[in-house]
N, C-alpha and C positions, 0 to 999 in steps of 0.2 A: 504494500500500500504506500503510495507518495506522502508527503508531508503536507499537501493539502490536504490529500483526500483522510488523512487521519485526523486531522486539526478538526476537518466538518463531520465527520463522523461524530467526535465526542462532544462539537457544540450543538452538535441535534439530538446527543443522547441527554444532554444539560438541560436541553430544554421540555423535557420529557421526564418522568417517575424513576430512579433508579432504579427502582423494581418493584415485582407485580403488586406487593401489598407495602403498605408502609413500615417504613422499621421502626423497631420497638425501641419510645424514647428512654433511652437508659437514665438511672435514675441520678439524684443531684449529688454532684463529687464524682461523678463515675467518667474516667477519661477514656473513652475510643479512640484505639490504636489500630494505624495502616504498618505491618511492619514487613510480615512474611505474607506473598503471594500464594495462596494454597487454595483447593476447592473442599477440602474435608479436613479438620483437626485433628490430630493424632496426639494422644495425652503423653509427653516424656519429656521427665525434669532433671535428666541425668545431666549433671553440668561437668560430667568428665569425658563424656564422650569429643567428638572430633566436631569440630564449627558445621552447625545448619542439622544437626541430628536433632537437638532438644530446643523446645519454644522459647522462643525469644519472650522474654529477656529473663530468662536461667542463668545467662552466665551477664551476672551483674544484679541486674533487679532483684534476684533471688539471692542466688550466692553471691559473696562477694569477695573483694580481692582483699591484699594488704594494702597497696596504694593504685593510683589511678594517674597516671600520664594524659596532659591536656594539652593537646597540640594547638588549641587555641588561645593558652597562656605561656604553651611552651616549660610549662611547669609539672612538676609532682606533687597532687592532692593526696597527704595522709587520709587512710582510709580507714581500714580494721589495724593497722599498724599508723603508730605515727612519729618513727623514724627509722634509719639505718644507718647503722656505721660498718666501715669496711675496717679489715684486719691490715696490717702492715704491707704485708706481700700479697696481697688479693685475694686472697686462697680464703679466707673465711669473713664471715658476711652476719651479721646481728640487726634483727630485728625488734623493736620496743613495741609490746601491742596494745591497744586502748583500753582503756580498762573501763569495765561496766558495759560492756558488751555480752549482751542473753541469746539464744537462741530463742528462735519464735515461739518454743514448747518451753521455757523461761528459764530453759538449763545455761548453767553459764561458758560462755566462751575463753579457751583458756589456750597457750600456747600449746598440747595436747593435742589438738584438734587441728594446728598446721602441721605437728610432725604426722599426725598420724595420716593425713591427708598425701604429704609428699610420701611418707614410707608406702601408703595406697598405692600407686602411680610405680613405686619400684617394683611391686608385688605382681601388680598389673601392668603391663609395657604400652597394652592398647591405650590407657590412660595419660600417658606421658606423650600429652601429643607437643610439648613442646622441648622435648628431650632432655629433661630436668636429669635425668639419671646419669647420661655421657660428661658432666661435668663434677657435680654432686658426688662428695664421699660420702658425708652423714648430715642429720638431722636431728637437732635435740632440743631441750627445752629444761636449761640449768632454772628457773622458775616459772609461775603462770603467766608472766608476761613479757619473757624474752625468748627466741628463736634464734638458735644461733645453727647456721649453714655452715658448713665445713668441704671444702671444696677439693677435687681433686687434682685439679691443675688451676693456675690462675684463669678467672674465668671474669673479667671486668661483665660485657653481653648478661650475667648470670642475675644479676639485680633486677633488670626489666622482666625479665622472664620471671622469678621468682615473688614480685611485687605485684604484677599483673596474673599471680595463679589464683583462682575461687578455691576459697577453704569449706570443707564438710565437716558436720560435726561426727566425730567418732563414736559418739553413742547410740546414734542408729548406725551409721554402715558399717560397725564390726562387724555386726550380726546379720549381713548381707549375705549371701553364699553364691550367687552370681551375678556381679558387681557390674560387669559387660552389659547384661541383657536387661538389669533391671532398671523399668521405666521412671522409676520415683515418682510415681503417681500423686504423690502429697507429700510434697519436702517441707525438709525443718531446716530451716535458713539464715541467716541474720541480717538479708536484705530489707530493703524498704517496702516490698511487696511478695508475702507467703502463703497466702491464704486461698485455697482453688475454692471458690467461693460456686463454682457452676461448669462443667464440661458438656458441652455437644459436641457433636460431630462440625456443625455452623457456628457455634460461637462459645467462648468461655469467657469466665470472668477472675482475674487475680486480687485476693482483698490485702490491702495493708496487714505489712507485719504491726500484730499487740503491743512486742517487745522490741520496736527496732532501737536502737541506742542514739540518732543522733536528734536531738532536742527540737520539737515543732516539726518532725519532716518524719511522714511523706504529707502534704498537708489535703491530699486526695484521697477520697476513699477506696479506689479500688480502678483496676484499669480491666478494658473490655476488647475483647478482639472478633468481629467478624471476620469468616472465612471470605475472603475477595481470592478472585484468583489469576487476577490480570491487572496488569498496572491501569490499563482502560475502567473500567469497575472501580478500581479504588480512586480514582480522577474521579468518576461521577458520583461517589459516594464523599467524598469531599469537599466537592460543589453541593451536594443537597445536606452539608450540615452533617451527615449520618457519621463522620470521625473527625474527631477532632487534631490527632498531629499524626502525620503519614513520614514515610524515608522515599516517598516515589520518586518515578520521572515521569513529568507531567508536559505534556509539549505547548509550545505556546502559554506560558503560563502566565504572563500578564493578562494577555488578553481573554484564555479561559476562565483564570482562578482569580489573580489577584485586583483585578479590574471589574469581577463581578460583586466584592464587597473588600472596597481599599479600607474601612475601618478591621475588619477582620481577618479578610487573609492575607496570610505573610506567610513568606518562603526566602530561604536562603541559600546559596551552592558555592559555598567555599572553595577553591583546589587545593588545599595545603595539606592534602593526605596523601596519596599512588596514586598509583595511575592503571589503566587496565590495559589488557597486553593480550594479544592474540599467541596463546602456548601453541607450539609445532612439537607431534612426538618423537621423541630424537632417536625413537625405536623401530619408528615407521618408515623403513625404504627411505627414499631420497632425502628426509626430513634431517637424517646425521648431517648431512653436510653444510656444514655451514655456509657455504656458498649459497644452498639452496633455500635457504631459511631469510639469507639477504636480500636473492632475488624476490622469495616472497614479500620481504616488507619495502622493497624496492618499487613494488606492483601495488601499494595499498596507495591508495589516494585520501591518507588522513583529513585532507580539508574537507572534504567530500562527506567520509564517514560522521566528523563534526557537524556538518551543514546539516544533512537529509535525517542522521539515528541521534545527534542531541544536540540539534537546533542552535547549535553555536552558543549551547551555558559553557563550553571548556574549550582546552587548546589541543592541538596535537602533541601526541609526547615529542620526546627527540629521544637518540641514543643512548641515551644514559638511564633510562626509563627514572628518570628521578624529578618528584614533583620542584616546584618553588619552597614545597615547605621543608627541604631538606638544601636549600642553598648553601649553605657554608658549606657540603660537604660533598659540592658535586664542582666537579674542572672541567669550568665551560671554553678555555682554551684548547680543550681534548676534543669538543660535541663538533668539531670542522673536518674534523682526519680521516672521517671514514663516516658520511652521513646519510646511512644505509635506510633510515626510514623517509628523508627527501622521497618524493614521488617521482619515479624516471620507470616510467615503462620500457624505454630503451636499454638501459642498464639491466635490469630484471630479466630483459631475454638474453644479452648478454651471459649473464651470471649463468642462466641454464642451459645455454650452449657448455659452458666450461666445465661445467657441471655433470655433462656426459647426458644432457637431456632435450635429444634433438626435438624440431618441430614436424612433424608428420605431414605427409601431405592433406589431413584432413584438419589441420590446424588446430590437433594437439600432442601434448608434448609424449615422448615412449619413455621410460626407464629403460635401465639395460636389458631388462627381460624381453623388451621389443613392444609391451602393452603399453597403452595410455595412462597415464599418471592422476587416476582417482582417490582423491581425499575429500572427506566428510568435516562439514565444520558444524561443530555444534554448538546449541546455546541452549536455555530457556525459556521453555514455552511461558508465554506473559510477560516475560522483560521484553516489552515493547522496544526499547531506544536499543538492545543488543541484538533484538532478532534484524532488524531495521541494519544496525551494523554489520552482522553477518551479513546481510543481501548484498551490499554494498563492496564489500572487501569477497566475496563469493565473486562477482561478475568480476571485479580487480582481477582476481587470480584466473577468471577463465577467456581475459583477454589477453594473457601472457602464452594461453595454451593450457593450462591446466582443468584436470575435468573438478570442479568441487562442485560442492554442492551444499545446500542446509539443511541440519536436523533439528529439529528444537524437541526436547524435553521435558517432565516434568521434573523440578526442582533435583529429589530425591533422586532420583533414575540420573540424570544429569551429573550430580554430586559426586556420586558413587563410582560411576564409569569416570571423571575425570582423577581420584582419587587413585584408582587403581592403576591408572593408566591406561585405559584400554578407550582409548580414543584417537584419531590423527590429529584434526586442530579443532582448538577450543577458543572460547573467547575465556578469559578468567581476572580475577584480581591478583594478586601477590599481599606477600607479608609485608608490614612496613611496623615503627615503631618510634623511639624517641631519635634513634639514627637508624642510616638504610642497614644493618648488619643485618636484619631479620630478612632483608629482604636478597641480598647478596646470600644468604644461606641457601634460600629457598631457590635461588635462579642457579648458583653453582656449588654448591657444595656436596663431594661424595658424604658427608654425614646427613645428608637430607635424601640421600636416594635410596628406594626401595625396589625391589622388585616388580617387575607387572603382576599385576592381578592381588599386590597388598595391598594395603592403605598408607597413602603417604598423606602426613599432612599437609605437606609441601613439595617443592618438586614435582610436583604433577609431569610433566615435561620430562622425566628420568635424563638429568645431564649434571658430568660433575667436569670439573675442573683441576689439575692438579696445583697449578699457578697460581687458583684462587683457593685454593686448601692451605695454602702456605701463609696467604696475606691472609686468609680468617685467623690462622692462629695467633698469629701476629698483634693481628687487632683487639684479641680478646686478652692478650698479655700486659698491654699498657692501657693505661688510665690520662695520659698525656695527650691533649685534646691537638698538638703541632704535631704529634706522631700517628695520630688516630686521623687526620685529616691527609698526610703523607701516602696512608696506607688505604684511605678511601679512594683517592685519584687515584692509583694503581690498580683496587676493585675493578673502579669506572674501566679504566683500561680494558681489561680482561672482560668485561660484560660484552664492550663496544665489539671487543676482537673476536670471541666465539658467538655471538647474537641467539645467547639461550631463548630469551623470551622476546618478542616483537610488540614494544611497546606499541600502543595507538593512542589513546588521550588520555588527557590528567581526568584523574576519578571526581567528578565532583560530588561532595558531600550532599544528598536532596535531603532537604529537611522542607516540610511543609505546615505551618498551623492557624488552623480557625479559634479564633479567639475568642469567639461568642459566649463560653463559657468560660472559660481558662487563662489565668494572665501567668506571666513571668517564664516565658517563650527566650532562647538566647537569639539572638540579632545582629546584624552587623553592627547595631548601634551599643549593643548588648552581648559583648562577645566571649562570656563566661565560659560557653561551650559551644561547639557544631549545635543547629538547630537538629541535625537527621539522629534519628535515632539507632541509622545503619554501623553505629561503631560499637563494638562492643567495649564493654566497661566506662567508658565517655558518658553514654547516656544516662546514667548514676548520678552526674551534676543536673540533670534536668530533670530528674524524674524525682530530685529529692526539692526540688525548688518552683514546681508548677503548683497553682494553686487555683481553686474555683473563684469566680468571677462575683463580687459583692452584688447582690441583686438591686435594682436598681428601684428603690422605689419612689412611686407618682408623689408632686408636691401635696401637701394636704394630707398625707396620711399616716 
């Protein structure tokens, strides 16, 4: 579908019912959240499994972390922990934790509950999706409110990860006996929202924790989720009032949304996070080659992809797949030497001659097996701006010769298959964090790579690097911010030289909200936090600071 013909599409479904009967006004304090695209809910609060398995927002809302990273102040919010100090040589790591922190069943929170959490995660390996244990000797808890990490190699990287892990209480999941599969159908939390107040299939409700610890917050009673299952849908349930703050992408959105009630609705799309990048399987036939991978991002017409799939809210990446909000740490003297995502179609055929991938007389390209050079890109079914992108960088690749083609799937099926590996190209995110190391892991590092057909948290793309195996460690040995930025421009290097992933454009942050009930929303004006609620553990600053709207009443009464 073009960018008109979707633009009128959703302003003729605006001016029509969202749907066949009216939706049930939820009651007062109750917030309506757009967050997960889905057409049936599925009850699972297990907040150790792998990102996009358990309902949002489990990992935060519910569970919570030690501290919280706000890359919109650029700072570290003490959270259930409220400080750290490092040991002489890096190797060991202490944490101080709040104290007068209850679980929502009003048992108390005690440093106990983070060893027994990290020692969980060693027990369990599927747990440790952030590989706490490759670094990590021990875990202990010299009294109830200190944790002190003991590390096996200097591990600096070891802090964010360990700050940003959801702690469990130990008093129910000892007594767990299969930790993997259990859904946690009714967790005991010490977030600001524990209480499953209501499950269907179409819609649930989370009620504030009794016992949350931090003073006046959450100051809402309870947050509400219909099942939508398309970003279209959740746009039109937006526009009729029926949710109150979404993470969508919404097209046209002055003149849809924010132009249909300028006192209410607001929206924000920051760039200061990643970027999104089209993964090639480095297992898939011609995909190893880096050359081949060039030509592909050789053949995308990012301006293009920005115009028609997200309306020009962001920019094209460049080579370095590295946002704005990571500038100190990226060598824009480097982004000229080899500017493999430039749009040159002539180059791209280039590259696939060299490449050993002639053009056929029926003009497309053979591998050496002599057949035609078919790959599947896939996306998500309902990510409207990504399917849109697919179509876009799809005709790109098959003006070069190449046969692609688009799949879309649903979320879950999607998830899984790019996890495993068992896909050729994908559209996807990366990791990113207070600096890009998380994200340099996830693009080159043999310690993030698994086999086909496991679960990787990362790495999707199965590609390691020996060069950048050397500058990770490197990195994670000093604490010296002139040796840590030395050793990021050489990362840069090696990303630009093997082209693991094909960046396409900066991710922008979609945060959307109607105000009509609900004030203390963050803003450009107001920039506490991202408005989208698409970041995990971030949305903790907004979800502990939104409050219902004073009613308004008539003069005279």
């Amino acid at each position: 579908m073009t960018r008109i013909l979707l633009v009128g599409a959703l302003v003729a479904a605006i001016l029509t019912p969202a749907c066949a009967e009216p939706a049930m006004e939820p009651e007062p304090g109750v917030l309506v959240v757009s967050r997960e695209q889905v057409g049936s809910w599925v009850r699972n609060f297990n907040p150790l499994l792998a990102g996009g398995l358990a309902r949002w927002p489990t990992r935060g809302g519910i569970y919570e972390p030690l501290m919280v990273h706000n890359p919109a102040q650029g700072a570290w919010t003490p959270w259930l922990a409220t400080g750290f100090t490092w040991g002489e040589d890096v190797t060991s790591l202490s944490f101080s934790l709040r104290e007068g922190v209850r679980w929502s069943d009003g048992e108390a929170f005690t440093a106990d509950d983070v060893v027994f959490t990290f020692d969980l995660m060693k027990k369990v390996p599927a747990f440790d999706t952030q590989g706490h244990w490759r670094y990590l000797r021990s875990v202990s808890a010299p009294d109830p409110q200190t944790v002190q990490f003991a590390f096996a190699r200097p591990f600096v990287p070891g802090m964010e990860k360990i700050a940003h892990q959801v702690i469990v209480p130990r008093h129910v999941w000892e007594s767990v006996e299969e930790p993997v599969s259990w859904t946690n159908p009714d967790p005991v939390a010490t977030g600001p929202f524990t209480e499953v107040r209501r499950f269907d299939h179409q819609v649930w409700e989370l009620g504030k924790n009794p016992n949350y610890w931090m003073d006046g917050a959450p100051k809402i009673e309870a947050l509400r989720f219909p099942a939508i299952p398309s970003n279209e849908q959740a746009t039109i349930a937006l526009m009729h009032g029926e949710v109150d703050w979404a993470g969508n992408f919404i097209p046209a959105i002055d003149r849809i949304f924010a132009g249909r009630n300028p006192e209410h609705h607001r929206y924000w799309f920051p760039n200061f996070g990643g970027a999104i990048f089209l993964y090639p399987n480095h297992t898939v036939g011609p995909l190893k080659d880096a050359r081949v991978r060039k030509a592909l991002s050789r053949a995308i017409d990012r301006d293009k992809v920005v115009q028609v799939a997200m309306y020009d809210y962001t920019s094209p990446a460049d080579v370095s797949g590295l946002s704005d909000g990571y500038a100190q740490w990226r060598d824009e003297a480097a982004l000229t030497e080899d500017p493999w995502t430039d749009f040159d179609p002539a180059e791209a055929a280039r590259l696939l001659d060299e490449a050993g991938l002639p053009l056929g007389e029926d003009g497309l390209r053979r591998g050496t097996d002599g057949q035609p050079v078919t790959l599947e890109l896939s996306c998500i079914t309902g990510w409207s701006d990504w399917v849109r992108a697919a179509q876009v960088i799809a005709r790109n690749l098959q003006g070069v010769g190449l046969d692609v083609s688009v799949k879309s799937y649903d979320f879950g099926a999607w998830f899984d298959q790019l996890q495993r590996g068992e896909f050729a190209l994908s559209i996807g995110w990366a990791s990113y964090g207070p600096t890009p190391y998380g994200f340099w892991v996830g693009a080159m590092s043999s310690g993030s790579m698994f086999p086909i057909g496991e679960v990787a948290p990362q790495n999707w793309h199965r590609f390691s690097d020996p060069e950048a195996d050397t500058l990770l460690a490197a990195f994670e040995r000093t604490a010296d911010p002139a040796e840590q930025e030395r050793i990021a421009h050489a990362l840069q290097a090696r990303f630009q030289a093997t082209a693991p992933l094909l960046p396409l454009f900066l991710d922008p942050s979609w945060g959307e909200a109607n105000t009509t009930r609900f004030t203390g929303f963050p803003s450009a004006e107001n920039p506490y936090s991202r408005l989208s609620p698409n970041h995990e553990l971030e949305f903790l600053h907004v979800l502990t600071r939104i409050a219902p709207r004073e009613p308004v009443v008539a003069e005279g009464n």
